[in-house]
GURONU-220796 format. One record per residue: residue in three letters; z, x, y of N, C-alpha, C in turn. Coordinates in pm, whole numbers, plus 50000, padded with zeros to 5 digits. Atoms other than C-alpha are relative to their C-alpha. Layout:
{aa = ala | npz = Z | npx = X | npy = Y | capz = Z | capx = X | capy = Y | cpz = Z | cpx = X | cpy = Y}
...
end
This chain:
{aa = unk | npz = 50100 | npx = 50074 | npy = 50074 | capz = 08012 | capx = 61623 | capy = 42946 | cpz = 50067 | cpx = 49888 | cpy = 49919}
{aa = unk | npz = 49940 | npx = 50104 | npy = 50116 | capz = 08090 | capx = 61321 | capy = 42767 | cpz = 49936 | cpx = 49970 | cpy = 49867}
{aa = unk | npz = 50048 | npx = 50026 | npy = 50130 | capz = 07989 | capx = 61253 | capy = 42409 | cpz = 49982 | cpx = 49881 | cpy = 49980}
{aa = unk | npz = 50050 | npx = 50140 | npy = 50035 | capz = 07844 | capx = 61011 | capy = 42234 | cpz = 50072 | cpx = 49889 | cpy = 49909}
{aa = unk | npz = 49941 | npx = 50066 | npy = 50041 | capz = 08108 | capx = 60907 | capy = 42051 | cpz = 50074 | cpx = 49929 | cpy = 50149}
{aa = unk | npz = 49967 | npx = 50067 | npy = 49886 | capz = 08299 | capx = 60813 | capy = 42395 | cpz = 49892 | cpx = 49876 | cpy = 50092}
{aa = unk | npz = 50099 | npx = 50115 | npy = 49936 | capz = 07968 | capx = 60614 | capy = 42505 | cpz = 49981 | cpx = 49907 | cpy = 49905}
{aa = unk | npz = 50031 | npx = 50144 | npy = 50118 | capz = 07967 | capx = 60407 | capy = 42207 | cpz = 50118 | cpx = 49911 | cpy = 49991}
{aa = unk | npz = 49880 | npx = 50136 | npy = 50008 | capz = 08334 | capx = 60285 | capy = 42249 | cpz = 50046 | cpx = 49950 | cpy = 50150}
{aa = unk | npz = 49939 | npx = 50093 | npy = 49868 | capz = 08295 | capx = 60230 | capy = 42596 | cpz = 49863 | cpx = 49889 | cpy = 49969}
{aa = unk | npz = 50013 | npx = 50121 | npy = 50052 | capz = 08027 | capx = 59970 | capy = 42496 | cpz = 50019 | cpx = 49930 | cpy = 49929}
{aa = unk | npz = 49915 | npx = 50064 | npy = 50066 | capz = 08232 | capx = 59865 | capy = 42224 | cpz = 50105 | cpx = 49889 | cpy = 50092}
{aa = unk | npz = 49875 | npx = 50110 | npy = 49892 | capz = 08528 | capx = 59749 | capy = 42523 | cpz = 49898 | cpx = 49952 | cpy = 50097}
{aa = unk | npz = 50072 | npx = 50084 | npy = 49952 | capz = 08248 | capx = 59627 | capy = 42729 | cpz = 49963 | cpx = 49883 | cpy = 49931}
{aa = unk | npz = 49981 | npx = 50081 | npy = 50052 | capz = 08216 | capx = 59373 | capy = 42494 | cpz = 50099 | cpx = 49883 | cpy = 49926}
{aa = unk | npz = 49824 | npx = 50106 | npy = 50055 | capz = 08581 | capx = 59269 | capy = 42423 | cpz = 50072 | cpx = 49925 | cpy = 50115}
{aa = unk | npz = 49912 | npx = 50093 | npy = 49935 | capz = 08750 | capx = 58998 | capy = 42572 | cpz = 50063 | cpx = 50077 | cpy = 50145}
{aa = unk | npz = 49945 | npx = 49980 | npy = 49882 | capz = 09012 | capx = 59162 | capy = 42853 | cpz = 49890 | cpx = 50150 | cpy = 50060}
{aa = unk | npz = 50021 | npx = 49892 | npy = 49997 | capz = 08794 | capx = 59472 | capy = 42873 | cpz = 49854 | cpx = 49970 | cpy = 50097}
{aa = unk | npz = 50159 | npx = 50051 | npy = 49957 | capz = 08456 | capx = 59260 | capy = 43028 | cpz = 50012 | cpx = 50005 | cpy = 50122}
{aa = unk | npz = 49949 | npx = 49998 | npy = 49871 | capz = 08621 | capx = 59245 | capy = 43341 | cpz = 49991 | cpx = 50132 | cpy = 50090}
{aa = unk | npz = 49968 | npx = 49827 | npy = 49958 | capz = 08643 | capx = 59624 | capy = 43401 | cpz = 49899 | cpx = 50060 | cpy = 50046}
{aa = unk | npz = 50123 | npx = 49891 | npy = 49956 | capz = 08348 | capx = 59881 | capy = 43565 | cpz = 50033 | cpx = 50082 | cpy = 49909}
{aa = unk | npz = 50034 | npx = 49891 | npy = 50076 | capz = 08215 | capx = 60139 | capy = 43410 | cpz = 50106 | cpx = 50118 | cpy = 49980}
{aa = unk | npz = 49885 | npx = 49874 | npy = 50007 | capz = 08415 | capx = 60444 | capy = 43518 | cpz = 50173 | cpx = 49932 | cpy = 49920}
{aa = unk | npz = 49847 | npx = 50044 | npy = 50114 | capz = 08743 | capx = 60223 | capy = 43391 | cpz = 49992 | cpx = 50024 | cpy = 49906}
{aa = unk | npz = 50070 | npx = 49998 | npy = 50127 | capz = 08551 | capx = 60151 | capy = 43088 | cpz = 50031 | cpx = 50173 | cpy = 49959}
{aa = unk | npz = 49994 | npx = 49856 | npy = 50044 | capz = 08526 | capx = 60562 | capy = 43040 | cpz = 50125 | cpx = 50023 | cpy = 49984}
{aa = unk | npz = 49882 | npx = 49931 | npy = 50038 | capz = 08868 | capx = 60611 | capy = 43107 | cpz = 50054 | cpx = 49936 | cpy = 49859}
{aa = unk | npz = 49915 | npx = 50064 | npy = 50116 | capz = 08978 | capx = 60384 | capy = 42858 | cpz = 49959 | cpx = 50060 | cpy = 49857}
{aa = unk | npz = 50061 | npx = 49906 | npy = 50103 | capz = 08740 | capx = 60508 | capy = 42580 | cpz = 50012 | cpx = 50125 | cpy = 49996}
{aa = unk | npz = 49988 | npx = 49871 | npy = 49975 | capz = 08811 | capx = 60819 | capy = 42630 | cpz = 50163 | cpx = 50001 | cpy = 49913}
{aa = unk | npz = 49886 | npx = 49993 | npy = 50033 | capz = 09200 | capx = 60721 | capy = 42500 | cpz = 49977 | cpx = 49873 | cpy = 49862}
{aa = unk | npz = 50043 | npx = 50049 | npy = 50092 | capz = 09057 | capx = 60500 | capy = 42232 | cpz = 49976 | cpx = 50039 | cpy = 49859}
{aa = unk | npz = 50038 | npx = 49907 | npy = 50084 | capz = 09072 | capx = 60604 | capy = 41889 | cpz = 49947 | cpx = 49898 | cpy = 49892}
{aa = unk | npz = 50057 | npx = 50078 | npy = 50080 | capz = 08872 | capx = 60453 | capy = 41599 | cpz = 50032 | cpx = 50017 | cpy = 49863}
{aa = unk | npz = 49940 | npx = 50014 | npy = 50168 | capz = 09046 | capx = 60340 | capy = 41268 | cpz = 49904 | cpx = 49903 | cpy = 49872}
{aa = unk | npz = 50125 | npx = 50098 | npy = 50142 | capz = 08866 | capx = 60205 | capy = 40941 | cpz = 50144 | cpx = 49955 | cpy = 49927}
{aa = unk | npz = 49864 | npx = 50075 | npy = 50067 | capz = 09109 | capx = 60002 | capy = 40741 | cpz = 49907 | cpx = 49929 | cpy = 49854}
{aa = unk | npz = 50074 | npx = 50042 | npy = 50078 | capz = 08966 | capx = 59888 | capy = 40373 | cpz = 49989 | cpx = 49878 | cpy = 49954}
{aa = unk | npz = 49966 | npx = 50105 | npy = 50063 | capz = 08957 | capx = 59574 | capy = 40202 | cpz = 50155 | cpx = 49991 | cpy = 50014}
{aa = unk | npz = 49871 | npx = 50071 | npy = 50031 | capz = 09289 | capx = 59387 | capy = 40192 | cpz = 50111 | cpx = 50117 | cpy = 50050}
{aa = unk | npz = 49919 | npx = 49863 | npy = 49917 | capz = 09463 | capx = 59731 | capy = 40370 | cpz = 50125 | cpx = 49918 | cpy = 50133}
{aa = unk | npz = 49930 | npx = 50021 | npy = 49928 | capz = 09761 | capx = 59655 | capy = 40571 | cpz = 50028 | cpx = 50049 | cpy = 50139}
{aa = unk | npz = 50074 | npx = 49927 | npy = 49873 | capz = 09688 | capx = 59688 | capy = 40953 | cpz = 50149 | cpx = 49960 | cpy = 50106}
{aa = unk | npz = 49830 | npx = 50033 | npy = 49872 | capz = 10057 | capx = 59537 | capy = 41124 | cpz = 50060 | cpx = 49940 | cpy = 49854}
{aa = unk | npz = 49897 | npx = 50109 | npy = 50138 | capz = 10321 | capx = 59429 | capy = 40854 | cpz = 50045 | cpx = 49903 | cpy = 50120}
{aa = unk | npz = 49924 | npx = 50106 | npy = 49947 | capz = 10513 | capx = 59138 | capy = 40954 | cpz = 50110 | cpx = 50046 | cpy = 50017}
{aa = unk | npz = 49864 | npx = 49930 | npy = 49943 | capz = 10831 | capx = 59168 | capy = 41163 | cpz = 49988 | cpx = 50146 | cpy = 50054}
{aa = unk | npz = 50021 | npx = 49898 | npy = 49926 | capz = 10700 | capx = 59502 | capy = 41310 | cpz = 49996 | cpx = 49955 | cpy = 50153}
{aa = unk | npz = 50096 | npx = 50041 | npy = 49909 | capz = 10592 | capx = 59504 | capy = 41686 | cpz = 49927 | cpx = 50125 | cpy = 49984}
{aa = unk | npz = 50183 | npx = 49893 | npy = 49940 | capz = 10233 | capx = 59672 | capy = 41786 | cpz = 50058 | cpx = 50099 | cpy = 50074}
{aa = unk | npz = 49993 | npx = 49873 | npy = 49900 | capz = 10273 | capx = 60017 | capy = 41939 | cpz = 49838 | cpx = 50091 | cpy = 50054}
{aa = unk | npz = 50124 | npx = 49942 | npy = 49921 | capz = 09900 | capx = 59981 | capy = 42005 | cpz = 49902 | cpx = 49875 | cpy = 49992}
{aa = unk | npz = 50109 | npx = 50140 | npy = 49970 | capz = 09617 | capx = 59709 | capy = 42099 | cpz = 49897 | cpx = 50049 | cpy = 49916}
{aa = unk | npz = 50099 | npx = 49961 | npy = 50036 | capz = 09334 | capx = 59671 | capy = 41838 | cpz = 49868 | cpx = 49881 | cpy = 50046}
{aa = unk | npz = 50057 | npx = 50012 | npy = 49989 | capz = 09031 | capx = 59617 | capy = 41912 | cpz = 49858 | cpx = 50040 | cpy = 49887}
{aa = unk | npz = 50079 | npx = 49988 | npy = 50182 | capz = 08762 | capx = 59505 | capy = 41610 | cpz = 49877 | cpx = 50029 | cpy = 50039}
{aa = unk | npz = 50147 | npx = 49927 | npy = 49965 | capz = 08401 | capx = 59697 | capy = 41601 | cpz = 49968 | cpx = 49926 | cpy = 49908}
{aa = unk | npz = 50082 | npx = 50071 | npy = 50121 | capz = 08295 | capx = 59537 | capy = 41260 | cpz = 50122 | cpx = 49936 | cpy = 49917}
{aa = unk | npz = 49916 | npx = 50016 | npy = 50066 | capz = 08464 | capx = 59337 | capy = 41007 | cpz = 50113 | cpx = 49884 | cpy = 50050}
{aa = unk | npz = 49913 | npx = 50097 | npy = 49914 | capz = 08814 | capx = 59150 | capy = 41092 | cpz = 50146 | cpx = 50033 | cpy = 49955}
{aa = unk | npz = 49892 | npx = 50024 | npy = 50067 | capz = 09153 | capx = 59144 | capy = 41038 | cpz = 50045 | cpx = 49838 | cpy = 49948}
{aa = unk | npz = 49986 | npx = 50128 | npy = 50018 | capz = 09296 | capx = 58852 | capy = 40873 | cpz = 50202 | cpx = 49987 | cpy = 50036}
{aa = unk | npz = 49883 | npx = 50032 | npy = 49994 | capz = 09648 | capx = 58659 | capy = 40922 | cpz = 50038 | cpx = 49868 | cpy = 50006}
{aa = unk | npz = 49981 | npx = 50141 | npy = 50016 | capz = 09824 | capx = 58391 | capy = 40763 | cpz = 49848 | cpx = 49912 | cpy = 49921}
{aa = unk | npz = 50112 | npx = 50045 | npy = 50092 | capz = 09504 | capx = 58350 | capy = 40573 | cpz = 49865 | cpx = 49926 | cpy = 50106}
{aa = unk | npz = 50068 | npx = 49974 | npy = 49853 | capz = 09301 | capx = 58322 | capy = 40934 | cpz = 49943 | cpx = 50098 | cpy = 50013}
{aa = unk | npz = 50058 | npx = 49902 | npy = 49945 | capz = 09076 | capx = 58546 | capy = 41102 | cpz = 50086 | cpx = 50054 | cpy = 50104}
{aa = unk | npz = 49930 | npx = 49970 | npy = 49820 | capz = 09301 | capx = 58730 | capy = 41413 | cpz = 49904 | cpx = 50024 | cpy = 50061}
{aa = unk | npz = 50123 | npx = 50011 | npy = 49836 | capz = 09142 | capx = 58748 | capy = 41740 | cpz = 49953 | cpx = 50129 | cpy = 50011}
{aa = unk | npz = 50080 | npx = 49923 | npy = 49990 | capz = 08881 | capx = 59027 | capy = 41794 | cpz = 50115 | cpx = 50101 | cpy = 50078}
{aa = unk | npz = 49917 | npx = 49897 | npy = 49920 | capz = 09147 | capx = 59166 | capy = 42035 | cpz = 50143 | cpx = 49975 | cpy = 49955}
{aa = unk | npz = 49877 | npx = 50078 | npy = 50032 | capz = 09483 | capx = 59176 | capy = 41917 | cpz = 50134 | cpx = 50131 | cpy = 49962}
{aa = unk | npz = 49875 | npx = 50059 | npy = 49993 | capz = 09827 | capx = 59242 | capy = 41925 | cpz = 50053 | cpx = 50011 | cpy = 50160}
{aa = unk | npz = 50011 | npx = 49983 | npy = 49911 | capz = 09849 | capx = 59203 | capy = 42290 | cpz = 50142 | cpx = 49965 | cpy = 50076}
{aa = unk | npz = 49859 | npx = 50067 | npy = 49979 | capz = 10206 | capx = 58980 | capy = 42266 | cpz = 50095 | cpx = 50120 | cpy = 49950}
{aa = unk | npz = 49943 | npx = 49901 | npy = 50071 | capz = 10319 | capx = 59248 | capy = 42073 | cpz = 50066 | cpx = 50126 | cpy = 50078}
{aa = unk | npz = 49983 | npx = 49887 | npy = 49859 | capz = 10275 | capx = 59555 | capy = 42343 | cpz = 50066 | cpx = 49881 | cpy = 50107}
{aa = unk | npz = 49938 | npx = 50113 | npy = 49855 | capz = 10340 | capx = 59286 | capy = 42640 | cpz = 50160 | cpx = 50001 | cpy = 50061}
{aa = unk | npz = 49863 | npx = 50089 | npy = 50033 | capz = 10668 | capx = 59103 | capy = 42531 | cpz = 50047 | cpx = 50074 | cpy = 49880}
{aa = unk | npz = 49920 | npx = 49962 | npy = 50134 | capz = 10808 | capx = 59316 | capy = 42219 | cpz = 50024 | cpx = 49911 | cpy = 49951}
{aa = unk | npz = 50034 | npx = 50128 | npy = 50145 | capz = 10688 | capx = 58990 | capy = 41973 | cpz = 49976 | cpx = 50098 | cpy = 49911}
{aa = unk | npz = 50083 | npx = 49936 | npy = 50133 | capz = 10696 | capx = 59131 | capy = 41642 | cpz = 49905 | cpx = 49865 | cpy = 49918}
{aa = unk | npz = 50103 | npx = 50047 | npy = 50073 | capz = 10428 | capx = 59022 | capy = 41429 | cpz = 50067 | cpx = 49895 | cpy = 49902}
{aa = unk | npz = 49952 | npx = 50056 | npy = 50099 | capz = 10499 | capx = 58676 | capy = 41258 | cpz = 49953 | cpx = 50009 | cpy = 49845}
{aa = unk | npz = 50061 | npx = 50048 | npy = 50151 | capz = 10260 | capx = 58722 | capy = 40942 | cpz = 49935 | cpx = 50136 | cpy = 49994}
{aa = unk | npz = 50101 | npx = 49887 | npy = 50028 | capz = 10076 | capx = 59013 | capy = 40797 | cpz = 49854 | cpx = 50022 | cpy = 50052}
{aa = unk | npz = 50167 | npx = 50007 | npy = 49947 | capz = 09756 | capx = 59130 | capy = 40974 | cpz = 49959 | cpx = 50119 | cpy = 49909}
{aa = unk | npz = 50018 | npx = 49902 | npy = 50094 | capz = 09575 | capx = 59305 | capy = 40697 | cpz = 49803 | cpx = 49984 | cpy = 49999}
{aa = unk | npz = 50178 | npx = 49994 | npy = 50009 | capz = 09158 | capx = 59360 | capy = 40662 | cpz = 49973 | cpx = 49926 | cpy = 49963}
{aa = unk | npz = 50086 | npx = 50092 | npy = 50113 | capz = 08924 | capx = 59138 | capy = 40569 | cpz = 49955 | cpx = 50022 | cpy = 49890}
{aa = unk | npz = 50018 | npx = 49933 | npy = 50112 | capz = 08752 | capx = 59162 | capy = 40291 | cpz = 49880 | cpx = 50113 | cpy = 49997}
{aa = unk | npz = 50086 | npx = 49870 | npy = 49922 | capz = 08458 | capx = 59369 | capy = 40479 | cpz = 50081 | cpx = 50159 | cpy = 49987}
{aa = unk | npz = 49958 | npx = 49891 | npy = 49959 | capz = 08717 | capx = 59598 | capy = 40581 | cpz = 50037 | cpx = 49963 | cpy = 50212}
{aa = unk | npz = 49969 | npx = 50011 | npy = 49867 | capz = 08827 | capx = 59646 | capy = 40954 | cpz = 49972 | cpx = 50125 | cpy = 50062}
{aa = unk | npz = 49976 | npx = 49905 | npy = 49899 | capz = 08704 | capx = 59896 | capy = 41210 | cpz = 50036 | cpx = 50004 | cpy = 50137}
{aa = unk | npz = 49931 | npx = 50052 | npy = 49867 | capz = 08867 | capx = 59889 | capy = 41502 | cpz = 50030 | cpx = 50161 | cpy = 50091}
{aa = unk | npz = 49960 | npx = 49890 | npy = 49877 | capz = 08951 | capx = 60097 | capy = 41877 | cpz = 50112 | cpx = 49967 | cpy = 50005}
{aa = unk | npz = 49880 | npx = 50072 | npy = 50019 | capz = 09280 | capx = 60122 | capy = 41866 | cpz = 50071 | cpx = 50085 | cpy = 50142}
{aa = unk | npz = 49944 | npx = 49941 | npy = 49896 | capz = 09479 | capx = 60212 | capy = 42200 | cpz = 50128 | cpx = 50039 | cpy = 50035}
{aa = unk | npz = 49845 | npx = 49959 | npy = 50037 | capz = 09824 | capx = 60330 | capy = 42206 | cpz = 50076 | cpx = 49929 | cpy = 50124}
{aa = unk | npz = 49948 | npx = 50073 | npy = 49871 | capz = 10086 | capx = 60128 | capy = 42423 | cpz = 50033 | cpx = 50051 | cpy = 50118}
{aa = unk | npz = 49991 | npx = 49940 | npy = 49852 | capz = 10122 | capx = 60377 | capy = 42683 | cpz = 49881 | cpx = 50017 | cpy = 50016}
{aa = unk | npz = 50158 | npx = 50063 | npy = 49964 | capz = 09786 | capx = 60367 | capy = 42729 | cpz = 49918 | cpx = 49892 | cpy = 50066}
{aa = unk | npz = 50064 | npx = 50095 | npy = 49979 | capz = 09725 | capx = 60021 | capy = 42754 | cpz = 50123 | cpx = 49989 | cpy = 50133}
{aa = unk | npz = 49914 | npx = 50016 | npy = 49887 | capz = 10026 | capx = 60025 | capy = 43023 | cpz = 49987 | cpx = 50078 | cpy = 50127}
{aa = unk | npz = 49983 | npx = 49907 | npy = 49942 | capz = 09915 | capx = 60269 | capy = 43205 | cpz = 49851 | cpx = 49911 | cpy = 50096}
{aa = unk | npz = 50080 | npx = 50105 | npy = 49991 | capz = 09550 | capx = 60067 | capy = 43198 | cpz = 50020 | cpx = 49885 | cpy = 50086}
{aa = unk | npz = 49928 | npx = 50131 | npy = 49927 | capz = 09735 | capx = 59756 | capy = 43313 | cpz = 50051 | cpx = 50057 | cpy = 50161}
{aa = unk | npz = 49949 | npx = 50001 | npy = 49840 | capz = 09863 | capx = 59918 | capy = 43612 | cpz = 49912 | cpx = 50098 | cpy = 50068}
{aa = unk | npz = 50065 | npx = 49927 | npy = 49879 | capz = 09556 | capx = 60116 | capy = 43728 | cpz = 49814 | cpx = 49927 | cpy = 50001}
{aa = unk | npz = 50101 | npx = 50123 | npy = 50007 | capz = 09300 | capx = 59826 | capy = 43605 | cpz = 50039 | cpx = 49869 | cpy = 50029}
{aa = unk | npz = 49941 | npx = 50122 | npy = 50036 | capz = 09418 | capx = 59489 | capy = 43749 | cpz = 49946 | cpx = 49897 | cpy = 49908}
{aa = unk | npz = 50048 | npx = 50126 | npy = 50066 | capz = 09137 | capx = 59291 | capy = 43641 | cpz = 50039 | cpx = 49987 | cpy = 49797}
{aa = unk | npz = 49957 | npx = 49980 | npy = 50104 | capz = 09257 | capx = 59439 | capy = 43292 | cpz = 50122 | cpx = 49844 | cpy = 49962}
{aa = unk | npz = 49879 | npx = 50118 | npy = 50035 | capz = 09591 | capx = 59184 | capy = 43296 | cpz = 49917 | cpx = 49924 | cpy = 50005}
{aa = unk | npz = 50068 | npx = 50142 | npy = 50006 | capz = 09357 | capx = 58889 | capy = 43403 | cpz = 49934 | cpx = 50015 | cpy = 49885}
{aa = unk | npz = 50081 | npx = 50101 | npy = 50118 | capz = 09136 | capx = 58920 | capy = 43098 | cpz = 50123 | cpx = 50027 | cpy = 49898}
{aa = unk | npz = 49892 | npx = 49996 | npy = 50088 | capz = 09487 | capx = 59020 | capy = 42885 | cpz = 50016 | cpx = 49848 | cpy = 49994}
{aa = unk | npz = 49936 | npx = 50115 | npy = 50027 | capz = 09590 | capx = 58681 | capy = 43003 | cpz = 49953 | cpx = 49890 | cpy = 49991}
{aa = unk | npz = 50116 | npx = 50110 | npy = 50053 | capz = 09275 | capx = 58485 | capy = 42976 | cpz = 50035 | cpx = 50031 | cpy = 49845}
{aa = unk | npz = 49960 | npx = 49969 | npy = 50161 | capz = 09313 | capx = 58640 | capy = 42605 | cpz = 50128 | cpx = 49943 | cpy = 49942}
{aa = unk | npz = 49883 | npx = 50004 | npy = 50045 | capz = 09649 | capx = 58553 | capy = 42533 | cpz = 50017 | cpx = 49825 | cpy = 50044}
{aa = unk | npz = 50045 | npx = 50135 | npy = 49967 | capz = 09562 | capx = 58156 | capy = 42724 | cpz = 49884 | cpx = 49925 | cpy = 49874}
{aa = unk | npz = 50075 | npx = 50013 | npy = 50113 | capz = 09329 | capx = 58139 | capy = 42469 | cpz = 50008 | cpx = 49993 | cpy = 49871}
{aa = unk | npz = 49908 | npx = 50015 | npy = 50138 | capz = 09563 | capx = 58207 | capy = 42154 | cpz = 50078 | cpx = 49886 | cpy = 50029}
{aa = unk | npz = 49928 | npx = 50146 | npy = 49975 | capz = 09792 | capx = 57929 | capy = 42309 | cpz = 49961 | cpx = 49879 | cpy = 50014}
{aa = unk | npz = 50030 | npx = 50110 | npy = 50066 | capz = 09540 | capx = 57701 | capy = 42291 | cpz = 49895 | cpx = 49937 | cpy = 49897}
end
């Protein structure tokens, strides 16, 4: 049986950037390894000079960086390429809830979802310009 928390964050990644690309049953698997973090006001969500050991993905709210909004999907350079984080990504002032996916996860994703990389790298074409 699947729950209803698992059907709410697979239409959560049906709505994110590399994740639109994907069918349903993908969609499940992925939510299914998806876990959902709340982060508060001004809460520190990646320090700077870390790298990501997981892709977030924002439900409400935002992270900010460099005094910016970051991208709905994000640290994707981070998992990829071991880029650590140039600037603090820390909550908005909402707060941040986010699906957060662990990097073996999202690697595992990547190599049994292709269309997964294409929207990674539409996503990541999109920060570059």
């Amino acid at each position: 049986m699947i729950g209803v928390d698992v059907v709410q964050r697979l239409f959560a990644l049906r709505e994110a950037g590399p994740f639109r690309r994907l069918d349903d049953a993908e969609l499940l698997l992925i939510a299914r390894h998806a876990r959902p973090r709340a982060y508060g006001p001004g809460k520190l969500v990646l320090p700077a000079g870390t790298v990501a050991e997981a892709l977030f993905v924002t439900l409400a709210g935002h992270a900010e960086t460099a005094g910016s909004a970051a991208p709905a999907v994000f640290d994707a350079p981070g998992l990829l390429f071991g880029l650590a984080v140039r600037t603090d990504h820390v909550a908005g002032p909402d707060g941040l809830e986010a699906l957060v996916i662990a990097k073996p996860h999202v690697f595992t994703i990547a190599r049994e979802c292709p269309e997964f990389v294409v929207g990674l790298r539409d996503l990541l074409d999109g920060a570059a310009g």
